[in-house]
C-alpha positions in Angstrom: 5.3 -18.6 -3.0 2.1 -18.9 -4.1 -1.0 -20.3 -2.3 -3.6 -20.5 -5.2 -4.0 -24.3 -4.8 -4.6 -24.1 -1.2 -6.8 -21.0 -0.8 -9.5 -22.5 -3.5 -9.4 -25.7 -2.3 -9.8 -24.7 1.3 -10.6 -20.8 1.6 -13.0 -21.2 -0.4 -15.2 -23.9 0.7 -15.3 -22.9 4.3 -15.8 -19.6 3.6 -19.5 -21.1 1.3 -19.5 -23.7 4.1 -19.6 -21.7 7.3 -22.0 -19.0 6.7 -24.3 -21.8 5.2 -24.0 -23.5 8.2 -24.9 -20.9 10.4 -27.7 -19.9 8.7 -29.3 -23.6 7.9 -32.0 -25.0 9.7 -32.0 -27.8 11.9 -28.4 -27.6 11.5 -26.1 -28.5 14.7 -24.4 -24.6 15.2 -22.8 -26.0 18.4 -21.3 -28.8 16.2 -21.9 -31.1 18.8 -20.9 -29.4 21.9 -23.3 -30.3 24.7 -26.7 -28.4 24.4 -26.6 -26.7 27.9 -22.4 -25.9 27.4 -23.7 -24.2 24.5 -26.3 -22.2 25.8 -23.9 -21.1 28.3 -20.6 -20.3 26.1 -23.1 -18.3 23.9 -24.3 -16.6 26.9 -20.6 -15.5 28.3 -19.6 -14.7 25.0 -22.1 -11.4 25.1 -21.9 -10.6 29.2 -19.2 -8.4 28.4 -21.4 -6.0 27.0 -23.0 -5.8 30.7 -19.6 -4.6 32.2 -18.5 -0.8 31.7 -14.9 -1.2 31.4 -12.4 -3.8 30.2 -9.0 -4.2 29.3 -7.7 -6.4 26.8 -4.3 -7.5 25.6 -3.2 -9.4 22.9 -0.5 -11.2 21.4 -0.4 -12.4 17.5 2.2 -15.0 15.9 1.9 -15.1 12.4 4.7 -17.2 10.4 5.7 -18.8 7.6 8.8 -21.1 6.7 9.5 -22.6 3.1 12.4 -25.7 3.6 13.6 -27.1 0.4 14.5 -29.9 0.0 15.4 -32.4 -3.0 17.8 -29.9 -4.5 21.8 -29.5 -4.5 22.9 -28.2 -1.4 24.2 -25.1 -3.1 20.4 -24.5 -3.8 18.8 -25.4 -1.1 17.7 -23.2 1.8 14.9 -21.4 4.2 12.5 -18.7 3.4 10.6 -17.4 6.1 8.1 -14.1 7.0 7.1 -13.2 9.9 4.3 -10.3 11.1 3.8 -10.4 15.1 2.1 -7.7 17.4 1.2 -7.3 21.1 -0.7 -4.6 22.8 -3.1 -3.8 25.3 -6.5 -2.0 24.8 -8.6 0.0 27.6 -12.5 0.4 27.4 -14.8 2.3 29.2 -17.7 2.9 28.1 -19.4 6.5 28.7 -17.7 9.6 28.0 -18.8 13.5 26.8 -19.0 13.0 23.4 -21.6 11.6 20.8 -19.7 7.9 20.7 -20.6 6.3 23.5 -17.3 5.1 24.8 -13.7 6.0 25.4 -10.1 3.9 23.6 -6.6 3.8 24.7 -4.3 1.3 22.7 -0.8 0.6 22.5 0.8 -2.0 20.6 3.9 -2.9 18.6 4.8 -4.7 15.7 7.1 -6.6 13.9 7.5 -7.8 10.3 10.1 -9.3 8.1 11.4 -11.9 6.3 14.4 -14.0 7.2 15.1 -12.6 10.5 15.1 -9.3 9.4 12.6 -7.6 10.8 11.6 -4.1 11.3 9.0 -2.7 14.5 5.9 -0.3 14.4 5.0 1.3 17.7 1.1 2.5 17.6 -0.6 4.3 20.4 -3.5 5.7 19.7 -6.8 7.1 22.0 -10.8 7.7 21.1 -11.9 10.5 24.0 -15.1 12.3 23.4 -15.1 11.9 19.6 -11.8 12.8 18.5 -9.2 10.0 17.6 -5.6 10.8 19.0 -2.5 9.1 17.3 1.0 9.3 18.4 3.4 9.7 15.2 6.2 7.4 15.4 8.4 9.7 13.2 7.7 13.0 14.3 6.8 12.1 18.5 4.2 14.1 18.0 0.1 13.8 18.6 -2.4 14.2 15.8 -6.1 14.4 16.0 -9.2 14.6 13.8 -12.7 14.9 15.0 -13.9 11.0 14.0 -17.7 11.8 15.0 -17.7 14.5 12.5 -16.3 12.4 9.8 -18.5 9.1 10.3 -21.9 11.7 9.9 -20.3 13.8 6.6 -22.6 12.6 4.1 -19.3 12.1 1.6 -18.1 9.7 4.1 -21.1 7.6 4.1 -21.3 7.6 0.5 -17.7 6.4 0.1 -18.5 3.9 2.6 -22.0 2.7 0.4 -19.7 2.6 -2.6 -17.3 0.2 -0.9 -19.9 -1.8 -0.2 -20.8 -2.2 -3.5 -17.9 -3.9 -5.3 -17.9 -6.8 -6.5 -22.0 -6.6 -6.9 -23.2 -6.2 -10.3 -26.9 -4.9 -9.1 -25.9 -2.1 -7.1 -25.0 -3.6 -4.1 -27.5 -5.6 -3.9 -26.7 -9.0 -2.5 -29.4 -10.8 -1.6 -29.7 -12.9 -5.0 -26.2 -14.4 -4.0 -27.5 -15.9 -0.5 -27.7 -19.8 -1.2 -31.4 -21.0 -0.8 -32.4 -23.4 1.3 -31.9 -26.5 -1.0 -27.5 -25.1 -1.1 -27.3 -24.6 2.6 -28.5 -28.4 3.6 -26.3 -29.6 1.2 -23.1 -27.2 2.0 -23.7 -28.0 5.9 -23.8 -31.9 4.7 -19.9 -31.6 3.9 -19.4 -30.6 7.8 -20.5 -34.6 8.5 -16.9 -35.6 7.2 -16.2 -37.8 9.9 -13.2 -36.3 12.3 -13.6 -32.6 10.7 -14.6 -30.9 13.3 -14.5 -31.7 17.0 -15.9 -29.7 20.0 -15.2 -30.7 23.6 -15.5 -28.5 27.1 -12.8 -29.7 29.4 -13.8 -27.7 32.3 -14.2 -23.8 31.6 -12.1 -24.5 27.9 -14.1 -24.7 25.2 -11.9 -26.4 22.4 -12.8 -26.5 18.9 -10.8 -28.2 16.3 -11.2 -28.5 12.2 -8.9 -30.7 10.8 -8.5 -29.8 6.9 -6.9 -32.8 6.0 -10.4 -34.6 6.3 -11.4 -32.4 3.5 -9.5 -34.8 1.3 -12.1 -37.7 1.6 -14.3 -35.5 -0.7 -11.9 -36.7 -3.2 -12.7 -40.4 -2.6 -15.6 -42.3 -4.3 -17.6 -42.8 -1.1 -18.5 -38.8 -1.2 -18.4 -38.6 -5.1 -21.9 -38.0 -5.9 -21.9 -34.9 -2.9 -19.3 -33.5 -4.6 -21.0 -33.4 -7.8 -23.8 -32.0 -6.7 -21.8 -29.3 -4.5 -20.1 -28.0 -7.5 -23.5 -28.0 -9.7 -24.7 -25.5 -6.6 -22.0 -23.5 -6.7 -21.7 -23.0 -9.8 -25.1 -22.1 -10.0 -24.1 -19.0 -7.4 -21.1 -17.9 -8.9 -19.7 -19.1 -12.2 -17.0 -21.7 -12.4 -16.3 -21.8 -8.5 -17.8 -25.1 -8.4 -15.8 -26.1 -11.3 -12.6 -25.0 -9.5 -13.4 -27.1 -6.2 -13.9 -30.1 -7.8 -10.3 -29.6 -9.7 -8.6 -28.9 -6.5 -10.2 -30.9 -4.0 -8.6 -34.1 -4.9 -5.5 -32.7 -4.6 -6.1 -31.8 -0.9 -4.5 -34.9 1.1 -1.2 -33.8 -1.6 -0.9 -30.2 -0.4 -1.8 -30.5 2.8 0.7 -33.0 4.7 -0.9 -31.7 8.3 -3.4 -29.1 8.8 -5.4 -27.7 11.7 -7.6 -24.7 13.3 -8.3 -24.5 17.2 -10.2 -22.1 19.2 -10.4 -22.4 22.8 -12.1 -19.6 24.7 -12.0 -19.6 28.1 -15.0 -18.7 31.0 -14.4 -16.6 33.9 -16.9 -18.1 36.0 -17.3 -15.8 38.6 -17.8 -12.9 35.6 -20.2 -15.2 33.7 -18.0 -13.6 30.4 -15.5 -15.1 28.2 -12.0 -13.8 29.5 -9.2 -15.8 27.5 -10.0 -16.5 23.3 -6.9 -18.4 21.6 -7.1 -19.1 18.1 -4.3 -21.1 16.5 -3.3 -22.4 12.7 -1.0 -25.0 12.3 -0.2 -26.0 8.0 2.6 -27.8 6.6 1.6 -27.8 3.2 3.9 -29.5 -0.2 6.0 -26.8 -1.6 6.2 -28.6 -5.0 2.1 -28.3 -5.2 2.2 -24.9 -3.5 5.2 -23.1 -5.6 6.8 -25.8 -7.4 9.9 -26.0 -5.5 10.8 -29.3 -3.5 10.0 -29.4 0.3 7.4 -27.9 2.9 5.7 -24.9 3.6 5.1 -24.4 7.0 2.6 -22.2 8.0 1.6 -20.9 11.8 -0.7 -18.3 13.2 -1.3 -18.2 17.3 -3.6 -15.1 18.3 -4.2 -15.0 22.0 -6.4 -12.5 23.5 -7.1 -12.3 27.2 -9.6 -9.8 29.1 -8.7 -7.9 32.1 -9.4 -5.2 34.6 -13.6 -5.5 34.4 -15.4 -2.6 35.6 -11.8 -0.7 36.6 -10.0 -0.4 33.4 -8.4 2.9 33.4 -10.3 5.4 30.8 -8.3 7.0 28.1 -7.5 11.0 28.5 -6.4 13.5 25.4 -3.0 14.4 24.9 -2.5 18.0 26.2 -1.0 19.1 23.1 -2.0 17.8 19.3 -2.0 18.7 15.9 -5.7 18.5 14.4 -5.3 17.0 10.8 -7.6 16.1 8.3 -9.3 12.7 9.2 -7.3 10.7 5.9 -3.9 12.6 6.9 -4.5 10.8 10.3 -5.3 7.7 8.5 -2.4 7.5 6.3 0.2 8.2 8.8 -1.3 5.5 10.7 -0.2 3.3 7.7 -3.9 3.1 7.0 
């Protein structure tokens, strides 16, 4: 299947759209959410810092199922992949060693297509600098000294080098921040009426974008915005304009349905955010998408939800391990 339709026409604009938005002034970054149930959502959002220990678990639903339709029955048929995970994580802050806290995480997960899945347990611990990880092959811990490699200067110059691709003046990227005339206008597309909602119902906090509104950029009434959008984009990068404007009036035709929601959840008597669920919901046109007859549907559900404050247990070394070299950790770690 291929998603190259979708991802420009989408992906790409929010991702111009969003950073924009949040750096433009006199733009609304609570996107209409009550001034004061702003101030305070921001405000529980960083209390956890305050607390010494936390745990948190997690659960992630990631699938997607292609039905055709329109063809002989001989032909026609399901594809679907799956990834999902849970786990828990412990943090407590403190510790012996030069990083200031200590990590205990287990998880599993699962991956596949049509049913046919296969799992990956991972457990792995942070205690006073070094990084445990319990091989799933061999039932054995390994461990590499991860405050020794984050201060080799070969690691931090692997680690400058990565974060200069894709940058053509050495990593510097300043020149390919929009100014102030590209943010007002970017932010401007986020007045699409019904695009994004932002209610409190109690202590949730619900935040919706519907993508299907991004289809009335097509229409004549937001023409002229359009135009200029893609003039200012493709005055930041080359042709990325050019290839919004092609695909955005075939938006309401790939995307049948199509919606993001975040709800995080306050713990008022913490004062911290204690419950985060993030959901995608796409049914896109398979004959737009991959050319075959029917609908993609797409669904992700991460949910995330905060635990044991101030008493989260702290993570201990195994008693025996094998010290490897820091990438021989990494790569056994699928990494």
């Amino acid at each position: 299947m291929k998603f190259r339709s979708l991802l420009i026409s989408v992906l790409v604009l929010l991702l111009v759209i969003l950073p924009a938005a949040t750096n433009a002034q006199e733009f609304d970054t609570c996107f209409g959410l009550a001034e004061a149930d702003c101030a305070e959502l921001n405000a529980a959002s960083l209390n956890l810092a305050n607390f010494a220990a936390s745990s948190q678990s997690f659960t992630v639903e990631f699938d997607i199922q292609a039905s055709a339709s329109g063809l002989p029955q001989e032909e026609a048929g399901a594809t679907s992949a799956a990834f999902n995970a849970d786990g828990a994580i412990d943090i407590v802050m403190g510790g012996n060693g030069t990083l200031p806290f200590s990590l205990g995480a287990i998880m599993n997960a699962e991956f596949g297509m049509d049913g046919a899945m296969e799992s990956l347990p991972v457990e792995l611990r942070l205690v006073d600098d070094f990084i445990y990880f319990l091989n799933p092959t061999t039932g054995a811990w390994q461990g590499a000294n991860l405050a020794e490699t984050l201060s080799d200067p070969e690691f931090a110059e692997q680690l400058e080098q990565f974060g200069q691709l894709g940058s053509d003046d050495g990593g510097d990227v300043t020149g390919m921040m929009p100014d102030a005339e590209t943010m007002a206008l970017v932010t401007s597309v986020l007045d699409l009426p019904g695009l994004i909602t932002y209610v409190r119902v109690e202590n949730d906090f619900i935040f919706t974008l519907d993508l299907t509104v991004l289809g009335l950029l097509g229409t004549p009434e937001y023409a002229d915005k359009l135009a200029t959008l893609t003039a200012k984009l493709n005055d930041l990068e080359p042709g990325t304009g050019d290839q919004l404007a092609a695909y955005v009036p075939l938006i309401p035709m790939i995307i049948q349905e199509g919606t993001i929601t975040v709800v995080q959840t306050i713990n008022s008597d913490l004062g911290i955010v204690d419950h985060i669920a993030f959901n995608v919901d796409l049914a896109v046109d398979g004959t737009m998408v991959s050319g075959t007859p029917g609908v993609v549907d797409v669904t992700l559900a991460f949910n995330m939800a905060i635990t044991n404050v101030d008493a989260a247990p702290a993570a201990v070394a195994p008693a025996e391990f094998e010290e490897v070299d820091p990438a021989e950790l990494m790569s056994g770690m699928g990494m």
